[in-house]
N, C-alpha and C positions, 0 to 999 in steps of 0.2 A: 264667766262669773261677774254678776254685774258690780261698780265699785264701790257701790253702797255697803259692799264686806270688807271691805279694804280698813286695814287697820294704819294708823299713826306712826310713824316713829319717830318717839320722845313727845319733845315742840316746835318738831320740824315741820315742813312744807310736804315731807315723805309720806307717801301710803303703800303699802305691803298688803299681798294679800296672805292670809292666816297659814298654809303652807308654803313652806319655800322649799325650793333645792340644794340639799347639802351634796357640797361640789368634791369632797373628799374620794368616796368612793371609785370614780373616776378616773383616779390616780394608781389604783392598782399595787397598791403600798402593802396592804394589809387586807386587798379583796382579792380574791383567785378569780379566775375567768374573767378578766379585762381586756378590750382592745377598745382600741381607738373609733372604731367606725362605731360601736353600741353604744360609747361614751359621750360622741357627738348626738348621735341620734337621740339619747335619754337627755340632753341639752333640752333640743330643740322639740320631743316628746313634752318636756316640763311645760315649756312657752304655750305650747300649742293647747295646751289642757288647760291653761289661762293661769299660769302660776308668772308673777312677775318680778321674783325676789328670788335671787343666786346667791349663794353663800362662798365665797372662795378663799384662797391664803397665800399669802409668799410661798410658806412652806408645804401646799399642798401641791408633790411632786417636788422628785428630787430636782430636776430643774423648770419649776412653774408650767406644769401641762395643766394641771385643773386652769391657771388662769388662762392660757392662751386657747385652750376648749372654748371656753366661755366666751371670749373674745373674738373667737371665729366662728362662731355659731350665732351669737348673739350681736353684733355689731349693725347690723341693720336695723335690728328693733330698738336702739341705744336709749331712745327718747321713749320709749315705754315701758322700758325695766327699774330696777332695780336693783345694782351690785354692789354685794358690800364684801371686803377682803381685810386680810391682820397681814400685822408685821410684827416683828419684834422674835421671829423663829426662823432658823434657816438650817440648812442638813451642812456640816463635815465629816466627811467619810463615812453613807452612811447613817450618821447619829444626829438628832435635832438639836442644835444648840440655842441657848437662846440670851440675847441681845437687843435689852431695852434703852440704850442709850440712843440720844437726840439724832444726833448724827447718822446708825443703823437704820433710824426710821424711816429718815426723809429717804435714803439711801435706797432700801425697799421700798417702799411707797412708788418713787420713780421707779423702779425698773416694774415694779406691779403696773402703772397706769400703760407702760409700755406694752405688756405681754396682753394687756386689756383691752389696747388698742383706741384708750380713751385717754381724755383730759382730764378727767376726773372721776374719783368712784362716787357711790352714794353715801355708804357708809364706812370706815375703816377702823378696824379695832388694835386696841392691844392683844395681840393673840393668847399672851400670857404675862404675867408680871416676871422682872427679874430679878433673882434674890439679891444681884450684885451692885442692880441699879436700881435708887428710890423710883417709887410707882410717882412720885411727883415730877421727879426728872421727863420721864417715859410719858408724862401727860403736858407737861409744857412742850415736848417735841410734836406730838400729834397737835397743840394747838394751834402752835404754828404749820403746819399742814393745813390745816381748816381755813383760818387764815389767809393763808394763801390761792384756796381756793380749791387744792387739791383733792379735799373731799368735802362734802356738805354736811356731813355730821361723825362723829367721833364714837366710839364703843369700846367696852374694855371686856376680857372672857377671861374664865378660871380665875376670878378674884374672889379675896375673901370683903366681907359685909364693911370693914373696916377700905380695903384697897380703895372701894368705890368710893367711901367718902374721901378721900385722902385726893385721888385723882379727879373728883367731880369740883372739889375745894379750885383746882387748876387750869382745869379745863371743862366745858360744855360738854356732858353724858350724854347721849341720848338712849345708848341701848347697854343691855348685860347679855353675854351669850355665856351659859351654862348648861350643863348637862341634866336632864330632867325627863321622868317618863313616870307611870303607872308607878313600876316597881322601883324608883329611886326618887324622891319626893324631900332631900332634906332642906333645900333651898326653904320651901316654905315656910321655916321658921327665921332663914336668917337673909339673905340677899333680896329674896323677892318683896317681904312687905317693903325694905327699902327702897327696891325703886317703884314702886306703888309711891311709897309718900313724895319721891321727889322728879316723878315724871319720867322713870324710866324706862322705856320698854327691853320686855323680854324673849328673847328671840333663845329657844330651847334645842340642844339638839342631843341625838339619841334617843327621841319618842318615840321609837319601835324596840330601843335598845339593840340596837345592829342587828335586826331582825327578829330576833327573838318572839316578839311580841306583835311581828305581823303575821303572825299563827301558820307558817307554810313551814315550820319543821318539826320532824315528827318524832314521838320517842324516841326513836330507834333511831337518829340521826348519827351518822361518823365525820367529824371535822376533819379536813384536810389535815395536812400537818404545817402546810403554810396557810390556813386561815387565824388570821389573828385573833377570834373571838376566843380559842383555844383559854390562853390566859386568864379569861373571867368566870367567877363564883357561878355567875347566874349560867353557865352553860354546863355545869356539872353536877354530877352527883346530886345527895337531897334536893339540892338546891333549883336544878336542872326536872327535877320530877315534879316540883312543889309549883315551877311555872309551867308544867305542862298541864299540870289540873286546874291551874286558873284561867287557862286559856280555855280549857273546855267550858268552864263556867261563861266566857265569853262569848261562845259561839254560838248558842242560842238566842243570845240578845240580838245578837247583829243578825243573825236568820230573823227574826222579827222585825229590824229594822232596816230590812232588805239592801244590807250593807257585808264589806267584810270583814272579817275581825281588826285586820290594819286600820279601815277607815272609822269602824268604830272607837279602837283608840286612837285615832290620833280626831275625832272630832271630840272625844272625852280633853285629848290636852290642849287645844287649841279653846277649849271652853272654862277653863279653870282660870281665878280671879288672879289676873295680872301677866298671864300668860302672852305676848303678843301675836308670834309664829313660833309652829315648829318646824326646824330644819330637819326634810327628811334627806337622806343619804339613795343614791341610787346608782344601777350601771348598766340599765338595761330599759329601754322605752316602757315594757308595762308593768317596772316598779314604780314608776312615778305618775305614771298615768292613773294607777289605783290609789296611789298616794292622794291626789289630789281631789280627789273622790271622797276624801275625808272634809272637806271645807263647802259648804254653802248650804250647810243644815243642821239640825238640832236633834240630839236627842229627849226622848220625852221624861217626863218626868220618873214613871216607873224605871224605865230601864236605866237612870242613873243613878236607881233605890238597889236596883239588880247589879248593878258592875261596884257600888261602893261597897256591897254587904259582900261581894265575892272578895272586892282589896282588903277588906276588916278579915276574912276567914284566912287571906292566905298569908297576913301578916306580913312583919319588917322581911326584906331581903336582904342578902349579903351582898352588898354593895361595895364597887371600886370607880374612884374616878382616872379620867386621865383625858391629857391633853389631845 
């Protein structure tokens, strides 16, 4: 992909290209059929497809295997990537808990760059705010991380329009990670024009919606009973039928645009105003390889007359977010 696509993050020195790898699914948390050898290999599947942006966490894995994947996969190409990782969450017994105070930070932070196997990441976010700790506190800790050298730019996810300015008052923003696809679009009236006006970039994740929306299930699908998607609106009932007929409205556009339904939506969200990447989730080399098939072209004009008249007919969805 040549890097004349490469998008900015913030008013940094950083370029990313338009999809990244969301390093979650790897971890085997909430995805069935995981192991170690597909997990490395959909790594190193991502790089090779020319994707140079990794999305990772403290808390992805109950003891940091998304990071140390990425760390062992990727530590040769260090100086060509892209890593950006949160803190501010971590599991007891089990349960995510979460801890935004100064001291947590730096705390995570170090043992992140260790499992990373680096000096530094690219980007580091607040993974979430804490109710218990001011989102100011939780941004003077990260600044000093910056500072330090620790990471070269700072991000904050799952904040409200308010958190960001409150934290960007404190510390240097460069990016928002929120949840964002087709059928969940509410940012667009509140977080995103803000960081449009004040140089934010947004890095999206969920643009298939845990698949759902990369069109490979079928009516008749049966979810495991340990598949996490189990818990969302959008995989049941009405709701569950309502995006299976939008999907078909999809699937003739991308037969035209000799694409496939995934890559047609994720080059639709990766093209909407302020958008910067979307992080896709994967756990198997040619989810991410088709993933990235979504990034170094355009749709035309009709066919983006075609997929908005199909979002207007299938209307609001019932929507849930979560960390």
């Amino acid at each position: 992909m040549s890097t004349s696509h490469h998008r900015r993050i913030g008013l940094t020195d950083l370029f990313v290209t338009p999809i990244a790898m969301g390093c979650w699914p790897i971890t085997g948390i909430t995805s069935i059929d995981v192991n170690e050898a597909d997990s490395l290999a959909t790594i190193a599947a991502a790089y090779d497809s020319g994707i140079n942006f990794f999305d990772t966490a403290y808390c992805y894995g109950f003891s940091g295997e998304s990071e140390r994947m990425v760390g062992h996969v990727l530590s040769p190409h260090r100086e060509r990537i892209v890593i950006a990782t949160k803190c501010g969450i971590h599991w007891v017994d089990g349960k995510q808990v979460r801890d935004g105070s100064a001291a947590r930070l730096h705390q995570e932070c170090d043992e992140s760059l260790r499992r990373l196997g680096t000096d530094r990441v690219d980007l580091l976010y607040l993974h979430a705010p804490d109710p218990n700790v001011p989102v100011t506190e939780s941004a003077a800790g990260l600044r000093e991380l910056l500072e330090a050298g620790k990471t070269r730019s700072v991000g904050l996810s799952n904040a409200t329009t308010e958190q960001l300015a409150e934290f960007a008052a404190v510390c240097p923003l460069a990016a928002y990670q929120p949840h964002f696809n087709m059928l969940q679009r509410e940012i667009e009236t509140s977080q995103l024009p803000w960081c449009i006006e004040h140089n934010v970039s947004v890095f999206v994740y969920w643009p298939l919606m845990k698949g759902l929306l990369a069109g490979h299930l079928p009516r008749d699908y049966v979810f495991d009973a340990k598949d996490g998607r189990r818990k969302y609106p959008m995989f049941h009932g009405e709701e569950w039928q309502k995006n299976q007929d939008f999907l078909d409205r999809l699937r003739p556009i991308a037969a035209e645009a000799g694409r496939t339904v995934s890559q047609l939506v994720l080059n639709w969200t990766i093209h909407q105003p302020g958008i910067t990447a979307a992080l896709c989730g994967a756990k198997r080399p040619q989810q991410i390889i088709e993933n990235a098939g979504g990034m170094g072209w355009e749709l035309t004009t009709d066919q983006l007359t075609s997929i908005n008249t199909a979002l207007a007919e299938r209307g609001p969805a019932v929507s849930r977010g979560a960390v």
